[in-house]
Structure formats: structure tokens, C-alpha cells
C-alpha positions, 0 to 999 in steps of 0.5 A, spaced: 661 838 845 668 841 847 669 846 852 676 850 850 677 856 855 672 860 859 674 867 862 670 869 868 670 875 871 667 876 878 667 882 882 665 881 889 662 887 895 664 885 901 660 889 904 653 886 901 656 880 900 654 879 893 658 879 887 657 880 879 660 876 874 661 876 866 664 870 863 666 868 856 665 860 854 669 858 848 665 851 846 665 846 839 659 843 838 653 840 833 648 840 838 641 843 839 638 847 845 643 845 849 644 844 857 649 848 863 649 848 869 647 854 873 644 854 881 643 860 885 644 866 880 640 872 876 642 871 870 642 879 866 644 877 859 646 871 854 648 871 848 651 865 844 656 868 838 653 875 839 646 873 839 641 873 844 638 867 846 632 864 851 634 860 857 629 855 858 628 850 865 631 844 865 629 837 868 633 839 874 633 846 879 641 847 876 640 845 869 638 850 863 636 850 856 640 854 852 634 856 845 641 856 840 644 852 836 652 851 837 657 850 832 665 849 832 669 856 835 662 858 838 662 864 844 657 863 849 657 870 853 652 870 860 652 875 865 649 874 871 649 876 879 650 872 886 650 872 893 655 869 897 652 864 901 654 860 908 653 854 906 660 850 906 659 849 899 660 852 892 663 859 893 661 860 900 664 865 906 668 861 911 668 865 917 671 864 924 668 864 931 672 870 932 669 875 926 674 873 921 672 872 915 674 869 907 671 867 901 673 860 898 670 855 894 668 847 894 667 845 887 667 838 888 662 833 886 658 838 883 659 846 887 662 850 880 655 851 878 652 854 885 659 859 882 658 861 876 654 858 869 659 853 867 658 846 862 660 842 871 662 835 868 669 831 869 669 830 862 669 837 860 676 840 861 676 847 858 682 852 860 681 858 865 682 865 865 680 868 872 678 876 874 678 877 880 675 885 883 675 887 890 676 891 895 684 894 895 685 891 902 684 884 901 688 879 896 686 873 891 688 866 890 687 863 884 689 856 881 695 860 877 700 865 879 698 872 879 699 876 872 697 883 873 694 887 879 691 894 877 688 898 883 683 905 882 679 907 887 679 903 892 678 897 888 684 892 885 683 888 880 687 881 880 688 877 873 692 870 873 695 866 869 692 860 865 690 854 868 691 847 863 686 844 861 682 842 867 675 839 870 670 845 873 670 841 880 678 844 880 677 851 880 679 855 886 678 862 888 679 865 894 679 872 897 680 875 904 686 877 909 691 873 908 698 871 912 703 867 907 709 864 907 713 863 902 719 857 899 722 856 893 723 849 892 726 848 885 721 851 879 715 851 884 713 857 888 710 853 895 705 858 900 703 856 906 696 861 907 691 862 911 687 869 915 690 873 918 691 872 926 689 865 924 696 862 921 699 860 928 703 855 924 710 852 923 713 851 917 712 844 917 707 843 912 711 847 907 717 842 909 711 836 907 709 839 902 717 839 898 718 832 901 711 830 897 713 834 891 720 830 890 717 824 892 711 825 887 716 826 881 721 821 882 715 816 883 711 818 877 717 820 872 712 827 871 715 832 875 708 838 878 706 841 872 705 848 875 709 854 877 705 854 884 702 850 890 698 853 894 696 850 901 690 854 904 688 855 911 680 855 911 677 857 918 670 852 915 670 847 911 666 842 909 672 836 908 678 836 911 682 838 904 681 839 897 686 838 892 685 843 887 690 844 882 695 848 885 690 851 891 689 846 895 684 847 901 684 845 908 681 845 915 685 849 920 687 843 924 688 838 917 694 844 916 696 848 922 701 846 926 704 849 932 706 847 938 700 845 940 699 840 935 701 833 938 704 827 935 697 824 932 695 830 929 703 831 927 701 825 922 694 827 920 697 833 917 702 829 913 698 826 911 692 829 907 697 834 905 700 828 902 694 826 900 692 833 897 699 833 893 697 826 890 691 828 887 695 833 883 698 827 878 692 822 879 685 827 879 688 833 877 693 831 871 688 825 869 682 826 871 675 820 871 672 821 865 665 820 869 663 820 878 663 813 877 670 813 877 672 817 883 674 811 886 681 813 882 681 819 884 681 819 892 683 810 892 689 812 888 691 819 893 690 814 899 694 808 896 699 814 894 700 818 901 701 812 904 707 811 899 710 817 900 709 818 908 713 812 908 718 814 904 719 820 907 718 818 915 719 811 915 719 810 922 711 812 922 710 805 920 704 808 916 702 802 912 700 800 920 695 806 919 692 804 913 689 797 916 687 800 922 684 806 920 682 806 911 681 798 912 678 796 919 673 802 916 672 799 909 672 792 912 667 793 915 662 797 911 664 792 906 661 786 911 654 789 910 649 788 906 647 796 905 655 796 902 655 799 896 661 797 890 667 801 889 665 803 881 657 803 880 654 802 873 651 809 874 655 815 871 651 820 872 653 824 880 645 825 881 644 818 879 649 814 883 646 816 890 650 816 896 655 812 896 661 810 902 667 814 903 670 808 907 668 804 900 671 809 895 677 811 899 679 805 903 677 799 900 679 802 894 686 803 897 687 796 900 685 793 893 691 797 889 695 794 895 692 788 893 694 789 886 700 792 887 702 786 891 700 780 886 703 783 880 710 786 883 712 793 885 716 795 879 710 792 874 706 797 877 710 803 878 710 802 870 705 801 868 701 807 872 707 811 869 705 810 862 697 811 865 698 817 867 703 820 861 698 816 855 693 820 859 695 827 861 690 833 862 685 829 859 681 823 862 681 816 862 677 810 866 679 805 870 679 800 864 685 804 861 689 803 868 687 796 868 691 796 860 697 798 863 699 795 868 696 788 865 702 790 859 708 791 864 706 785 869 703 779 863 698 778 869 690 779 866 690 785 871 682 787 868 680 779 869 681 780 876 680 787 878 672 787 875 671 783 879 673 787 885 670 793 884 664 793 880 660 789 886 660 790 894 663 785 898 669 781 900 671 773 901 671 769 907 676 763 906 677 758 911 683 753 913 681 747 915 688 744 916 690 736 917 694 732 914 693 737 908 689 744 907 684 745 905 681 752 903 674 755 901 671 761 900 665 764 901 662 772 901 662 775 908 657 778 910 657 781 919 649 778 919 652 772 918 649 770 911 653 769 906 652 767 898 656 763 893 659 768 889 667 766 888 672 772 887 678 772 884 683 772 890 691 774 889 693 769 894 699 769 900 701 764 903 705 764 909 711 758 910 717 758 915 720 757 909 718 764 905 711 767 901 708 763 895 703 767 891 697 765 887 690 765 885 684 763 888 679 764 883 674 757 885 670 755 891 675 750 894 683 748 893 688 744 896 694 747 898 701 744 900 702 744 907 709 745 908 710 748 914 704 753 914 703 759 918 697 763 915 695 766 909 694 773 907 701 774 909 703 783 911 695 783 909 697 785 903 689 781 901 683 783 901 679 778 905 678 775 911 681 769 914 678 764 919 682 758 922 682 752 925 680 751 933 688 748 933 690 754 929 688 758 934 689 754 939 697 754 939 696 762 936 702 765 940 703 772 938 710 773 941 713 768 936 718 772 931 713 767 925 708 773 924 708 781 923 705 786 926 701 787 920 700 779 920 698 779 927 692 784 926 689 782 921 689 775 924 686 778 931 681 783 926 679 777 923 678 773 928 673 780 931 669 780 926 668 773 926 666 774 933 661 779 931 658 775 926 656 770 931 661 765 926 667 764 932 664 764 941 667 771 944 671 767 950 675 765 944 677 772 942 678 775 949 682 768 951 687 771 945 687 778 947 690 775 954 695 772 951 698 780 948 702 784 950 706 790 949 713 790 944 713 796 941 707 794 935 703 801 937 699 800 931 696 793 933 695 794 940 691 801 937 687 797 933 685 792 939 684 798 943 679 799 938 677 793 938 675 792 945 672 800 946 667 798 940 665 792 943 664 794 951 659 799 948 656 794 944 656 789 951 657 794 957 652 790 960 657 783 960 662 783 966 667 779 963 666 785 956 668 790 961 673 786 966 677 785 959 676 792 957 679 795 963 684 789 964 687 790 957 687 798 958 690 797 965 696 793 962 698 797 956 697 803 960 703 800 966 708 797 960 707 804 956 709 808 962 715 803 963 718 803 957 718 811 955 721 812 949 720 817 943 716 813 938 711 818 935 705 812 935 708 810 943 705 816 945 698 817 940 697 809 943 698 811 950 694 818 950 688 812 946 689 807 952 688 813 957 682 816 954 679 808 954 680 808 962 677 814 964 671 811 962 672 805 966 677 807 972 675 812 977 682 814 979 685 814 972 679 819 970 680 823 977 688 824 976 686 825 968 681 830 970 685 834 975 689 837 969 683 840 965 684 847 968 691 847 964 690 842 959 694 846 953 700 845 957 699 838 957 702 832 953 697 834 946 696 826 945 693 826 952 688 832 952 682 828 949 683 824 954 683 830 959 677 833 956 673 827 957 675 825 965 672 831 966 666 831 963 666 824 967 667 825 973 664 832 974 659 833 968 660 841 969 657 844 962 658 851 964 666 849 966 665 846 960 663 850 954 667 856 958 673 852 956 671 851 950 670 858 948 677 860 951 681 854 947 685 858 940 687 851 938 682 848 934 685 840 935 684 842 943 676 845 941 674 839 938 677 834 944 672 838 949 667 839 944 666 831 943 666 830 951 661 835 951 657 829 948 657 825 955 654 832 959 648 828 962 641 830 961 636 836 957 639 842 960 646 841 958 643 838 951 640 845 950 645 849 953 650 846 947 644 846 942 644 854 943 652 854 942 651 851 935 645 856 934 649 863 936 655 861 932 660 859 937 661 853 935 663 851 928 659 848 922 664 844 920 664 841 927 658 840 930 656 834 927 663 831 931 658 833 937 652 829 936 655 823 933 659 824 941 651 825 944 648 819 941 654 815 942 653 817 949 651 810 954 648 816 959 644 820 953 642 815 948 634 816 951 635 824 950 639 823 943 633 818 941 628 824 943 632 828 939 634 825 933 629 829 928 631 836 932 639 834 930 638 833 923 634 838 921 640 843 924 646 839 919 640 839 914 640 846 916 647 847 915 651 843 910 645 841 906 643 835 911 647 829 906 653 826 908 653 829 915 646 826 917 647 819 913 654 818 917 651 820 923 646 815 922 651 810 921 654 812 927 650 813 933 643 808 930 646 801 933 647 804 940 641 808 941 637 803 938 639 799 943 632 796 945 628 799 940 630 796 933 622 796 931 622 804 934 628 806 931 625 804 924 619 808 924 622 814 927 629 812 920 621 813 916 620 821 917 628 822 916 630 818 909 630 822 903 636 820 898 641 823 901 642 819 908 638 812 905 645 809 905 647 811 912 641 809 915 641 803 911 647 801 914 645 804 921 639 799 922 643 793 919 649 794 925 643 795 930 640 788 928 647 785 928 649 788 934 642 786 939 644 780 936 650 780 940 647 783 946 641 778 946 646 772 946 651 775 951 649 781 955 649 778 963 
């Protein structure tokens, strides 16, 4: 079956909140009593080249049967009716706590259908003519520029241009009152939209956005295809951002910023709007052929940001990000059995089951640094052009990628990259060092199993003379000494490294020999061995010791990290909490010493805070002092307030009350998270009710309880609570991935003492679309009371 072009024509009464669609499907084809995918709608009439037909039941809810045969240049006409939901998915109303509201769409994997009837697979591209009715006060957005507006009656009807051939989950409509700002960058009309009265904006993302652009077109050698880009302003959003082509959507607080905005989410901003304009090349003008595939869409747009960000704001050091954040998540994830592969066989969204965002985006990313890497940048760069000109508005799958770099490089890319994506899992390679080293290689898993799986690793090894690169691809090597200094140089690789007792005991991390990036992957490392029960906790707390302050922001953010995680594991161990509290004290002394305008300084400084609130009386006191006017404190320091707080005067009603009179949503979501340290039932259901009345959010409430279960003081209450909270996100957001990331989040810690307990009470909760997030819940919960059996004073 071919798709060619849809016209759809909606027309929506605000006031009832439904509206009336008719669509024309132009299709080929030789099938019989075929299928479409429709959720939600009341179907009026079908016709199939002017011929009505019958609409059977398929085997799933959004599946129906079509009683007709298809030809070459068929015509499928359906009307039908709808409501609009406020689900966060499909064409949904967004409305803010203030009343505020818009119509948008979040199509991705599968949401077009829950829009309009429609063929809703990536491998179906077709056309699109978009036909908005509404009422004359309001404005529409669209995926093209407008081509006509008529007005009668106190309605308008608003026509775009036609799309290029695309993928249903890229569709965009929206409609409401909307604020814009407009800049003409070189053949491109940018808009920076959102509702009125909820723009409190700079230009700054509109400048981001023509940095990405540009960035985007030299890399490529394809300048952007359409005449347009919107950037959309979504007061509730699902995701953070969505890459529609042409109308990308995001999260206030992943676009908007003002002078409330501090320096981490100056970064955040940059970020995903890079991460949104990368996806216009690879997502949008290439497109996967099948879900099993998605990987190259969001790891590609997560390897590419960071190349852009870096090009247009070096001083950020953003690959220092990446292995903190994209790595140390997927790092992790990948270290346990519940882990998933990059690339599953299954094709089918249904069939795949939930798979690991930190996988698919994160691992993705660091194996095209791993690639990129081994085989040159330059080879890489060609070979992705090539890719994406062979492939433009079509699909391709990564075996095609994997075909084109191979022919710019002369390396068998595929050989390696099979190996790495379609199984979970990653290598752990020892050092034995002597009068020669000796490497091995085994898969690291954080229970402390292993197999014996080999992977073909592209190597680094670092000398005082230089990097020398091969592959690894056997149980063991040899390799020359020379004057040996680590492997997995710039932690370009991905796999874990664990040296010799030597090694670490002469590791100096002051010496010029390593990076930043050397230095955290080998103290990531050495963590990770220490949770896994491979490497005694004095070793790693000995090395934190021996660190300190020289302007590697990102290295300390990751120890910072690190330490915090690792307190809440063992918050019962003294010698835990004196090296937390002895670490922060440091950092914190030498970060008001050297003040400097460094962006990550500041995100590092405001982290150090926050971590000492919770352990040092006077740090808390003087942070809580300055809650009362928080907004007008250092923004990067506001969660840290927000906290202190909470901490020190576990207030709820001093605390809901500032939430309420907070406009910033970066500043609602700080007192929000501290909201989960409030102690005891009554604070609890006081939050509950805020949830339930509406003044909180739906895209945020899950942030409050992952911080409730979190919670040393709470953890008892959460647990009694547990099935009460997941039946709200279920409520909500179609339960999903709020609940599994949930799970995965909170099980390890409130879990504490009770893994038998924990896994009856995960029994009544698991369904197929939260079975991952409790898997990997109750994994890290075995893993961690391991830990506290062994260390807990």
C-alpha cells in the first residue's frame, strides 16, 4: 500500500470542545478488506472511490477493517466526529492553572489516529492539505505556511500550504490565542509562539534557533526544507519537545526565557531546541522505516545537538554534559539485566513493549560518539550526508547508515555496529598491568553477574606519547606498554574500565596526563565497580578525597551526583555521610572563592547547595532564610531555597502558598519537587487535593511523586501510597511511562527493608506498560540492599 496525500478538513466549536472532520485519503494499492487506524471517533460516512463501504472491528481498539477492495489512484472519503480530550496525547486541550487554554497535538508513536482516521505507520509518508474552521478570535498553526484565511459569520477558515511527503506522527495542528514573534532568517520565517499572556520571553530561542539552522546546513550540506519553523509554547505537554516538522512543540520551561531563567535552564533550552531542529534532517526529511528503528531518530538528534551546541557555544563544554547526564543515565540502565537493546527485533510500536528512553536516546548517542570516533570525523560527516540525500523524504533503516559510513571510511562499520545495537549490555575491560598489559573483557552487569559475550570494542589507548586506536573484538590482548596512561581516552567508548590496585594507587587527578572527560569516566567507573561489589567503597572515597576544584565543572557535577546517590543508598553509614558532607563543604568554599562568570560554575555551585541543605544546619537556615523572595534570588540557586525550606520548617501551607503565587514554571517545579520532603499524611493529602483541584499541572505531578517516594522521611507513607499514586498518573497520562519511570525511580529506596513486600505490592501494579520500569526498580532495589547489608554501620 501507497499513501499519496490526505486532505483533512476539521472544524472545532470551542465551546463544546468537539469538533467535525472530513478527509480525503488518495491511496494505491491491491489489497483487500484493508486496515486504518482510528481511536475515539464516530464515524458519519466512508466511502471508497465514491462507493460506501462497511467498517469492521479490527483485533485491536484503533484498528478497522475497511469491507473494500483498493486499486491504483484510490480515494477514500470518511467523515466523522470527535471530542477533544485532555489527555496529553492526540489532539488534546492544554490549559494552564490560570484558565488559559489551546488545542495541540502529540502524534508521536501512535496519537495521529486518536486525531483523525489515517493509514498511522512511519513507513506510510503521504502529503497533506490541512483545513482548519474556528472561531474568528482564535489563530492556527499548522506544519506549512498559511495559504488562505476566509472569515463569515464569526468563524475562519484557515488553509495551509502542502506539506512534503511525511510520516502521520509529524502532523501538527494547533489552535488558540496566540502571541508571536517573528524573524526572517535568510529564506526561513522563524516564530516564536505561545498563548497570550504566557510569552514572557526573550528573543533568545529564536537566536538559537538560527545558530541551529545554520549549523545544521553547513553540516549536512541540505539547507531546511520548508519555508517555516515554528517554535510552540505548550502550557501541558507530555514530552519536553516535539519535532514536528516545521512546528516544533515544547514545554514552557523547555523554550521560554526571561530573566528568571538561570544558567542550567539557559542550557536546557539550547538544548532541546537543538535537539528538536536536528530532528528536521534526521527524523523528519529521513524517517525509520519501522519503531524498531527509533533510535535513529532521537540518538542522532541527541549526538547532533550536542554538536551544534558546541559549535555555537563552546565555552559550555557540552559534550562534559552528555557523559554526565545522556551517559551516566545509560550507563546505568545498560548495567542491568532488566535493559533493553538499542534496536529490538519487533517492528510493531504494540509488539516492542516499553523500552528505555535512557537506551534510546542516551546509549544511542554515546555509540555514534563511539563510532564517530573510531572511523574519523570527516568519514562520518560524508558518510551521513550521503545517507540523508539517498534517503530524503523517504525512510531508510540503520543498515543503510551503516552502508554509508562503511563506504566513506574503508572500516566494516555494520560488523561492528550489529553487535552494539541489536543486544543490551556493554563490556567491562580489565587492566592488569606489569611488565606488559594485559586486557580481557567480560559484560558488566551492576548485580555483579557477568557472561561471556565478546563485543567488538573500537579501542583508545592513552600514552604520554599520544592515542593509538584499535579493535578489541576477543576475550583477551596484549598490548604494549609504552608509557600507559589509561584506556577509553576522552571516553569516546562505550564500556567501563577497572584498573589495577597500582593504578589507582599512584591516580593523581591533578596531573596534566588526563582530561576532564578522562577523569570522569575513570572516577564513573570506578563508582560503578563500588556498587557492583567488584571494588571496596574506602578505595572510592580515599580517591574523592584527593579531588579538588580546578574549573572541571562538569567533573565535579558528576561526583556531586555520584555522592548524593550513594548517601541515600547508605545514609545510615557515617563515614557515606561525612564524605558527602566533607566533599560539598570543599567545593562549596572554593566555589565562593573563585567566582567567575563561567555558566557551569554557577549550575555546580547552586548543586553543591542544594546537597548541603540536607546535611548542614546552618547552610539550610541561611538558604531557607531567603525563600520569602526566592525570585529575586540567583535563579541556579532557587531549588536549593525551595528546599532548605521545606527542611528546616516543613511548612505545607507556606509552601503550597508559594507555589500558587510563583508565574515562573522553572521556579514551580523547584518548590514543587520540595513539596515531596513535606512530612507526614496530612501534608501528603493537602498535595494530593492541589493535584486533583487542577492547580498543579499534569505534566508535572509525577516530578512530585518521584520527590515523595525519594523521600528518607516519607518513604513509609509513599509505600502505603503507592497503588493511590499510580492509579492518578494512569488517570492522567494513560499511566505508561510516568509510572514505569516512577517506579524505576523511587522502588530502590522505599523498598529499603522490604524487597519480599515490595515485590507483591509491584504484583497488583504491572501491566505491559510499566513491567520495564518495575523490572528495573526491583533490580536496583536487590542491588542496593546489597550494599546496605554490607556497609550500613
Amino acid at each position: 500500500m501507497r499513501i499519496e496525500h490526505y486532505d483533512i478538513d476539521l472544524d472545532y466549536d470551542e465551546k463544546t470542545k468537539e469538533y467535525t472532520g472530513k478527509e480525503r485519503i488518495m491511496l494505491s494499492g491491491n489489497e483487500k478488506d484493508f486496515v486504518i487506524n482510528t481511536l475515539n471517533h464516530e464515524i458519519k460516512e466512508i466511502k471508497l472511490n465514491g462507493v460506501n463501504v462497511e467498517l469492521e472491528n479490527g483485533k485491536k481498539d484503533e484498528e478497522k477493517i475497511i469491507k473494500g477492495e483498493l486499486r491504483n489512484n484510490s480515494e477514500l472519503f470518511i467523515e466523522f466526529k470527535a471530542k477533544v480530550p485532555e489527555a496529553l496525547t492526540g489532539l488534546y486541550l492544554a490549559k494552564t492553572p490560570d484558565g488559559s487554554e489551546m488545542v495541540s497535538t502529540q502524534f508521536e508513536a501512535i496519537g495521529a489516529r486518536r486525531a483523525f482516521p489515517c493509514f498511522d505507520e512511519p513507513l506510510l509518508k503521504a502529503t497533506f492539505s490541512i483545513k482548519l474552521t474556528i472561531a474568528s478570535h482564535l489563530d492556527a498553526i499548522s506544519n506549512m505556511p498559511v495559504a488562505s484565511t476566509t472569515e463569515k459569520n464569526g468563524r475562519k477558515t484557515v488553509e495551509f500550504q502542502r506539506t512534503p511527503r511525511m510520516p502521520t506522527y509529524l502532523l501538527y495542528l494547533g489552535i488558540g490565542e496566540f502571541k508571536t514573534m517573528h524573524r526572517k532568517h535568510g529564506n526561513v520565517d522563524l516564530y516564536l509562539t505561545g498563548l497570550k499572556g504566557h510569552m514572557e520571553t526573550t528573543k533568545y530561542p529564536l537566536d538559537v534557533a538560527e545558530h541551529c539552522i545554520d549549523f545544521f546546513n553547513e553540516y549536512t550540506g541540505i539547507p531546511y526544507m520548508l519555508p517555516k519553523m515554528h517554535l510552540i509554547s505548550v502550557p501541558e505537554f507530555a514530552a519536553g519537545a516535539m519535532e514536528n516538522w516545521g512546528a516544533i512543540t515544547f514545554r514552557e520551561s523547555a523554550l521560554l526565557h526571561n530573566e528568571s531563567s538561570g544558567n542550567a535552564s539557559k542550557k536546557r533550552i539550547a538544548s532541546v531546541i537543538a535537539h528538536e531542529i536536528a530532528h528536521q534532517w534526521f527524523g523528519d526529511l529521513v524517517t525509520m522505516k519501522y519503531w524498531n528503528d527509533l533510535w535513529l531518530n532521537e540518538s542522532f538528534a541527541t549526538f547532533m545537538a550536542n554538536k551544534a551546541i558546541d559549535a555555537i557555544y563552546p565555552e559550555w563544554n557540552i559534550t562534559g554534559d552528555m557523559l554526565v547526564s545522556d551517559g551516566r543515565g545509560a550507563f546505568l540502565v545498560d548495567s542491568l539485566e532488566s535493559s533493553n537493546p538499542v534496536s529490538p527485533k519487533e517492528r510493531d510500536m504494540d509488539k516492542m513493549g516499553e523500552r528505555s528512553t535512557e537506551i534510546t536516546y542516551g546509549k544511542g548517542g554515546m555509540i555514534l560518539r563511539m563510532i564517530e570516533s573510531y572511523v574519523g570525523e570527516d568519514a562520518f560527516k560524508n558518510g551521513l550526508h550521503n545517507y540523508l540525500v539517498k534517503y530524503s523524504y523517504s525512510n531508510a533503516e540503520a543498515a543503510d547508515l551503516w552502508k554509508s559510513i562503511s563506504e566513506n571510511s574503508e572500516k566494516d562499520v555494520s560488523g561492528i555496529m550489529d553487535a552494539w545495537i541489536t543486544r543490551d549490555g556493554y563490556p567491562l575491560i580489565t587492566v592488569n598491568n606489569g611488565n606488559k598489559v594485559e586486557i580481557t573483557q567480560e559484560r558488566f552487569l551492576l548485580n555483579g553477574k557477568t557472561d561471556d559475550r565478546i563485543w567488538p570494542v573500537p579501542l583508545t589507548v592513552k600514552r604520554k606519547d599520544g592515542i593509538e586506536s584499535m579493535l578489541f573484538g576477543s576475550k583477551e590482548k596484549e598490548i604494549s606498554v609504552g608509557q600507559f596512561l589509561k584506556l577509553n581516552a576522552d571516553e569516546t567508548g562505550f564500556y567501563r574500565v577497572k584498573y589495577s590496585d597500582d593504578f589507582y594507587s599512584k591516580f593523581d587527578p591533578a596531573s596534566d596526563d588526563f582530561t576532564e572527560f578522562d577523569l570522569i569516566g575513570i572516577i564513573s567507573d570506578l563508582y560503578a565497580l563500588v556498587i557492583s561489589g567488584r571494588m571496596d567503597l574506602k578505595r572510592y572515597t580515599d580517591i574523592i578525597g584527593k579531588f579538588k576544584q580546578n574549573g572541571k565543572y562538569n567533573l565535579y557535577i558528576q561526583i556531586s551526583n555520584e555522592l548524593a546517590e550513594l548517601y541515600h543508598i547508605l545514609y545510615r553509614n557515617e563515614d557515606v555521610k561525612k564524605t558527602f558532607m566533607d566533599f560539598h563543604e570543599k567545593q562549596k568554599k572554593l566555589l565562593e572563592k573563585d567566582r567567575n562568570d563561567d555558566i557551569n560554575r554557577s549550575i555546580l555551585h547552586g548543586l553543591v547547595l542544594r546537597r548541603l541543605a540536607e546535611v548542614d544546619e546552618d547552610v539550610c537556615g541561611e538558604l531557607a532564610a531567603k525563600y520569602n523572595h526566592m525570585e529575586k534570588e540567583d535563579p541556579d540557586m532557587r531549588s536549593a531555597i525551595a528546599y532548605a525550606f521545606v527542611k528546616k520548617h516543613d511548612d505545607p501551607e507556606a509552601t503550597i502558598k508559594k507555589y500558587e503565587s510563583l508565574k515562573n514554571d522553572n521556579d514551580r517545579v523547584a518548590v514543587l519537587v520540595s513539596m515531596g520532603n513535606l512530612k507526614g499524611k496530612e501534608a501528603m493529602e493537602m498535595i494530593f487535593n492541589l493535584a486533583k483541584d487542577g492547580r498543579i499541572k499534569k505534566q508535572d505531578e509525577s516530578r512530585y511523586y518521584t520527590s515523595f517516594g525519594l523521600s528518607i522521611d516519607n518513604k513509609d507513607l509513599a509505600f502505603e501510597n503507592i497503588e493511590r499514586i499510580v492509579a492518578r498518573l494512569n488517570e492522567i497520562s494513560s499511566g505508561g511511562r510516568n509510572v514505569s519511570n516512577l517506579m524505576s525511580s523511587v522502588l530502590p529506596f522505599l523498598g529499603e527493608g522490604r524487597t519480599d513486600e515490595t515485590k507483591k505490592l509491584m504484583d497488583k501494579i504491572r501491566n505491559d506498560k510499566n513491567k520495564l520500569g518495575i523490572a528495573k526498580g526491583l533490580e536496583k532495589l536487590e542491588i542496593f540492599e546489597k550494599l546496605r547489608e554490607k556497609y550500613n554501620n
